[in-house]
MARLO-855502 format. One record per atom (N, C-alpha, C): x, y, z. Coordinates in pm, whole numbers, plus 50000, padded with zeros to 5 digits. Layout:
BEGIN
XYZ...
***
This chain:
BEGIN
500864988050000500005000050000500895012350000500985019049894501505032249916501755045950007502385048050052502055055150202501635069950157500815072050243500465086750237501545099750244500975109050163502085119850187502165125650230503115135150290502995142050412501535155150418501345162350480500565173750463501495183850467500995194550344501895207350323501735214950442503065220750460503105227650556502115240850612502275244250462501475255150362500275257450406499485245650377497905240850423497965239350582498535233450641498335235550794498225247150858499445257750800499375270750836498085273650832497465274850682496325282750635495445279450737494885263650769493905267650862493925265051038495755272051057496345271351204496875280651209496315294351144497355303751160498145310951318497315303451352497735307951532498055289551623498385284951530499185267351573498095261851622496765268951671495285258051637494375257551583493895242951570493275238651498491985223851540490745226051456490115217551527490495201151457490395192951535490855178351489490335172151352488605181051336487955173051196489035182751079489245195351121489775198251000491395193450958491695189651065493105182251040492955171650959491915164950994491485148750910491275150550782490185163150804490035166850653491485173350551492355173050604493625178650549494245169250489494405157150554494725144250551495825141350664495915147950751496335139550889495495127450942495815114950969495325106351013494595113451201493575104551211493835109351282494435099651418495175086051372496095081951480497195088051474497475096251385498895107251421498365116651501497185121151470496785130951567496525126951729496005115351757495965107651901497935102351955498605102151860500295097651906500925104551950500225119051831501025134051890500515141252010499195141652020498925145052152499585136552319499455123452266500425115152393501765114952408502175117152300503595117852313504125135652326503175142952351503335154952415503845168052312504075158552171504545169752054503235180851999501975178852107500655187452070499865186952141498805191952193498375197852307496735195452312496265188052343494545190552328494105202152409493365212352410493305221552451491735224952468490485219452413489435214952420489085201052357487555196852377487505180952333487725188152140488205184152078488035182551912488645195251818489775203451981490635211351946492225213451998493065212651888494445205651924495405220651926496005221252015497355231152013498395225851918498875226451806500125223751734501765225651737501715225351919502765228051976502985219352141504425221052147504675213552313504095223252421504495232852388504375246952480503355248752559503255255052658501655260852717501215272952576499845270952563499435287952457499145295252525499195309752438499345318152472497535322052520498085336152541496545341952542495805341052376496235342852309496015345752170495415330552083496085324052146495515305652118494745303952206494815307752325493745297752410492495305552343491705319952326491035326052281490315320852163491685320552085491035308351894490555295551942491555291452039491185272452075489935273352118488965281552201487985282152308486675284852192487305298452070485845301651955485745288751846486685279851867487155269351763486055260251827486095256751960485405247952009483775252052028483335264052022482295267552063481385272051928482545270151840481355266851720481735278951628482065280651437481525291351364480945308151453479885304851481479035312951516479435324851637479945316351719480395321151831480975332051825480915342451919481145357551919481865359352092483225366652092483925369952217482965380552278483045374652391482235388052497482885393552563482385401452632482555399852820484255412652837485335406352891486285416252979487355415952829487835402552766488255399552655488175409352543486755409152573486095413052384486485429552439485745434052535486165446352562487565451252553488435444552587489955447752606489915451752474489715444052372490255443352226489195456252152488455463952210487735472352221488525488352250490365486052317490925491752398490825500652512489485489852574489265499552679490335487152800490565496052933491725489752985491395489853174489685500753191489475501253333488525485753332489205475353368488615463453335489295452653440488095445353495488925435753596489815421453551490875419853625491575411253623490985396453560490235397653520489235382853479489985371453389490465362153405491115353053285490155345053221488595347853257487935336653187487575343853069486925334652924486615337552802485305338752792484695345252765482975347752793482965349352608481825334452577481675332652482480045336552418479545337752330478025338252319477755330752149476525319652206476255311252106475175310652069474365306451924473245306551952472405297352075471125301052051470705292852160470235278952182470485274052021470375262052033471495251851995472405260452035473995253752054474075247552167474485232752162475045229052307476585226252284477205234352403478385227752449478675229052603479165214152626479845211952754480915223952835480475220852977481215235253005482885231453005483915241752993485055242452947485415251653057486825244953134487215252853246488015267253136487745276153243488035293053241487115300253132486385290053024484985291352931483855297852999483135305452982481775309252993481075309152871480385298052801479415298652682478195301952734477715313952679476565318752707475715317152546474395306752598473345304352475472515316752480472165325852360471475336852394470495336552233469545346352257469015344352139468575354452111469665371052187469965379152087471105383352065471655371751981473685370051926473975381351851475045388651893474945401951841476005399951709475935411851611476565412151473477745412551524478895406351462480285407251538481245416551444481625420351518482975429951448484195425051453485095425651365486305413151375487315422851433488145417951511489055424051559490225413151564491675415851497492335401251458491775386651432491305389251332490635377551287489525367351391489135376251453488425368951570487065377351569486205368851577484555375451605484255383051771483785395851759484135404051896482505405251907482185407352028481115417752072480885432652008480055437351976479995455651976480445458752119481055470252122481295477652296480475473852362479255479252282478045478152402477805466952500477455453952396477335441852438478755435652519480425437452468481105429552582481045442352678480885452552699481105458652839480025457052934478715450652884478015449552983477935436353016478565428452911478745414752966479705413053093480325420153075481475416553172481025428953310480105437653284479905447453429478415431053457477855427353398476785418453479477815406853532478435402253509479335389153593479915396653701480105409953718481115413353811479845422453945480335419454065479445427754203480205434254268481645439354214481985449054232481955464154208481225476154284480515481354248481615492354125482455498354234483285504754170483835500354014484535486454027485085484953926483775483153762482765481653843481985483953731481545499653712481445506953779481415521253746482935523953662484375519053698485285527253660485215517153475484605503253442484525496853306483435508653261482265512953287481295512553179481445528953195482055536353364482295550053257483405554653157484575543553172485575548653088485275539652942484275536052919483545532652769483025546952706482025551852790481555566252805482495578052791483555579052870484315588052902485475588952756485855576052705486545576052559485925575152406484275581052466483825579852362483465568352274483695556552360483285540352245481655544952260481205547052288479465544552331479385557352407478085553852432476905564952530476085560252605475965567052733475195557052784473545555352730472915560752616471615561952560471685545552500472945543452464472805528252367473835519552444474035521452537474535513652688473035503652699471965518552726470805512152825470095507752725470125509352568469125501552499469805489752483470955487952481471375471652485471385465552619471165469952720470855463652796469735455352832468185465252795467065462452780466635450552720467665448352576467345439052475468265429252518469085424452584469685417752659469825407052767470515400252847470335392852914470645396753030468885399853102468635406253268469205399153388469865388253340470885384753495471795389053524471375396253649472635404553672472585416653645471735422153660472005439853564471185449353656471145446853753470495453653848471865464853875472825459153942473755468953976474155477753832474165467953734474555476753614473545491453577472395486853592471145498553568471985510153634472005506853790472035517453870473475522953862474115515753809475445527453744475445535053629474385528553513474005538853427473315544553467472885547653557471875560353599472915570253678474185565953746475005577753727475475583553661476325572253567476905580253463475915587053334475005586253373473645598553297473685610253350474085609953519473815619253584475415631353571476265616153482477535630053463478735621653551478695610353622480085602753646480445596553568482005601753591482955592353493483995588353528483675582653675484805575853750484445565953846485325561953899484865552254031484745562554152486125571154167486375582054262485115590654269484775596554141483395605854104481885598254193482435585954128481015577954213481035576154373482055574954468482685576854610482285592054624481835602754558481365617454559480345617654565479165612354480478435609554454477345604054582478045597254637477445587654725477525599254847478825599854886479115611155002478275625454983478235629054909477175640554857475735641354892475035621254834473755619354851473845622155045474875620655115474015622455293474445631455312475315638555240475875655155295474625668455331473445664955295472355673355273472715685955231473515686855139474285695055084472595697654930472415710754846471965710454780472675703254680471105696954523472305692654404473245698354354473485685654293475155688654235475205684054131475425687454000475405684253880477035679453902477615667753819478275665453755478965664053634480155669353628481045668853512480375682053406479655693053439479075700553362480385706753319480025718553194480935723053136480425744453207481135747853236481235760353275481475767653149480565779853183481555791353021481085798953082482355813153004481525822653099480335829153031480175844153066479155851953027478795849452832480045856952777480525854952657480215837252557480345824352677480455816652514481495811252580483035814652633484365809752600484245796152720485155787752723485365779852799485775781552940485005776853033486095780153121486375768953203485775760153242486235746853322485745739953287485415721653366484865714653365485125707853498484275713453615484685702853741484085691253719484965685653898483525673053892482365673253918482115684654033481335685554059480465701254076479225702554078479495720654058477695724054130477365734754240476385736854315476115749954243475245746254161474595760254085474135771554148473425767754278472705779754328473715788054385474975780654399475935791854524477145792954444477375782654293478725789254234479805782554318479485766954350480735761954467481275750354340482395746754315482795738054237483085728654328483405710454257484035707254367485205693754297486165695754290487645689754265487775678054317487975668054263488525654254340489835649654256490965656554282492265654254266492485641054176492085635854082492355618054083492695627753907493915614453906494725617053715493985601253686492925597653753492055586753703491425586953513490565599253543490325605653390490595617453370491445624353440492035641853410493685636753415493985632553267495395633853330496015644253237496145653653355496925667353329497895671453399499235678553369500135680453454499365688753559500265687553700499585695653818499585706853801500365716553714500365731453652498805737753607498525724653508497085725353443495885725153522496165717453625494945719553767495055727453801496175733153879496425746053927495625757453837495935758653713495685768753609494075770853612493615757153613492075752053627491165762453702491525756053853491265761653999491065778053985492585780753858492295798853934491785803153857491495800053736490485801353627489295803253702488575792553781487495794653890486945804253953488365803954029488195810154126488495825054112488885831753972488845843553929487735847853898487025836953844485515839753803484555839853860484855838254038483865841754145483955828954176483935817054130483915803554186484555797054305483195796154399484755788254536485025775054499485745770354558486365757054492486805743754612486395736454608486695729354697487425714154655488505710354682489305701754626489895691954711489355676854674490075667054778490875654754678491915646554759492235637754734491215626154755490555614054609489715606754634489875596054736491795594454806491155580354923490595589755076490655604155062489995609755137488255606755185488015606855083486415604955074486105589555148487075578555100487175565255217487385567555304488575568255349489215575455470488575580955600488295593055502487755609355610486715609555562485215608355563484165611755482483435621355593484175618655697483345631155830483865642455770485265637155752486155657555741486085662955649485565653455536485855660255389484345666655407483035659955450481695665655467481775679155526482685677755611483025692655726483065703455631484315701355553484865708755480484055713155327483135705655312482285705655198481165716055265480965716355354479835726455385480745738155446481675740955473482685751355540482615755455399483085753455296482875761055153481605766455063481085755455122479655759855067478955771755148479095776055258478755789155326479675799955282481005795455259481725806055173481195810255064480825798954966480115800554854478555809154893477865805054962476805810254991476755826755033477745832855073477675841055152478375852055029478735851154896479475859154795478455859654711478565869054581477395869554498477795859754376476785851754335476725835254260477205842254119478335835854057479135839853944478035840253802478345849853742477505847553609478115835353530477515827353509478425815353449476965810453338477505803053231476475793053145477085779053187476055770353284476245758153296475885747153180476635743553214475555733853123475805715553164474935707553166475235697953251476065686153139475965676753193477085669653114476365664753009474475658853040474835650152889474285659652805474125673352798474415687652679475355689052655476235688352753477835691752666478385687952556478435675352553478755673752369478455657852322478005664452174477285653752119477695637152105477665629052085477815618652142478825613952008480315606952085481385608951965481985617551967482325628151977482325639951975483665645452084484855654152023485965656852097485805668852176485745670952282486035685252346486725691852286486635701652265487455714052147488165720152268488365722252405489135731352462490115719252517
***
């Protein structure tokens, strides 16, 4: 019997361009597949799911285990969750090593350690990002804020989606709606801040301290101008009736040299604005002293005549997409 010939190298590449590959298409290449069961035991290749092979001794990388995991979960399959987001380049994102997959819903597969296959049956259009099927923003950032009950770190994922412009929170909350409601309770109630104008974790630690300060509202992240039209700030926080701004020191999402804060502040505070400015592990910390000090300004503020200013709150400030011009 004539022996078979080898398989081109050529052709393996083509459909291993990242060294995996699923086992039927090896067969179909013409690898046997008792070469394929010799090489996996004898350690020259790697099974890495049931009917998907690593083409190497090595541990894979992030970049293979990712292909090995959409290889196994079917065509169809679309990256979600902390993953899909990363590749999204957003980066306020938790430490998560698992792969949050989404299939249709009448896909079955067995669960796969550090895998999350989620059957859904509204599989969103995928956008390729290195040859790999991704989530829209929308869909992996809220995949990955509903797995997570950390409050902060889901305020600091879905406002710095917001805050770099991938999304808004208007089509945050319509994909949520149309979406899968486990879990999205805490998520709601962080888009209902960052509506209200947070775009931080720190901002949200303000936020909260503010709600028992019985301090009047406080708009967030509004844009100040003065009389004229021109620019003149953007705090975090700002008490319309008395003209009190209020500063939370964090290069979280202001990263500006300390010159430029400085410059900020007296910009303000030239323009009648009192100003009140803390470091955010203060607000953990000290939330008695910083409260102290939040109303010690605000009677300052109260007690001067309220600056002519055009507020304007954050989600007027600018259109959605859209670069700050100052």
């Amino acid at each position: 019997m004539p022996r078979r010939s080898r398989v081109d190298p050529f052709d393996l590449a083509a459909i291993a361009p990242l060294a995996v590959a699923r086992v039927a298409d090896l067969v179909a290449l013409g690898v046997p597949s008792a070469t394929i069961s010799q090489r996996v035991r004898s350690g020259r290749w790697r099974r890495l799911f049931p009917g998907v092979i690593l083409l190497q001794s090595g541990p894979p990388t992030r970049e293979q285990q990712v292909a090995a995991a959409m290889l196994y979960a079917g065509s169809e399959s679309v990256l979600s969750g902390v993953e899909a987001a990363r590749r999204h380049d957003l980066n306020r994102l938790p430490d998560d090593g698992s792969i949050h997959l989404l299939v249709p819903e009448d896909r079955r597969r067995r669960f796969a350690s550090s895998v999350l296959i989620e059957r859904t049956q509204h599989l969103p259009p995928a956008v390729l990002r290195g040859g790999l099927r991704i989530a829209p923003v929308e869909r992996a950032v809220l995949d990955a804020a509903r797995h997570c009950s950390d409050r902060d770190r889901v305020r600091a994922m879905l406002a710095e989606a917001v805050q770099r412009r991938r999304t808004t929170v208007e089509r945050l909350q319509a994909e949520l709606r149309t979406g899968n409601q486990r879990g999205s309770g805490l998520v709601r109630e962080v888009l209902e801040e960052i509506a209200e104008g947070i775009r931080s974790a720190a901002e949200g630690w303000g936020r909260d301290l503010h709600a028992r300060s019985g301090l009047p509202p406080m708009l967030w992240n509004p844009t100040l101008r003065l009389p004229d039209g021109r620019f003149l700030a953007r705090p975090d926080g700002y008490i319309v009736e008395v003209g009190m701004a209020w500063e939370q020191d964090s290069m979280e999402f202001h990263p500006v040299e300390e010159d430029d804060t400085a410059r900020r502040r007296a910009a303000m505070i030239s323009a009648g604005v009192v100003v009140a400015h803390h470091r955010p592990r203060r607000l953990r910390t000290e939330p008695a002293v910083v409260l102290e000090e939040l109303w010690a300004h605000y009677r300052l503020a109260a007690s001067r005549p309220v600056p002519h200013l055009i507020v304007v709150p954050a989600s007027q400030s600018l259109p959605p997409f859209a670069t700050a011009p100052e």
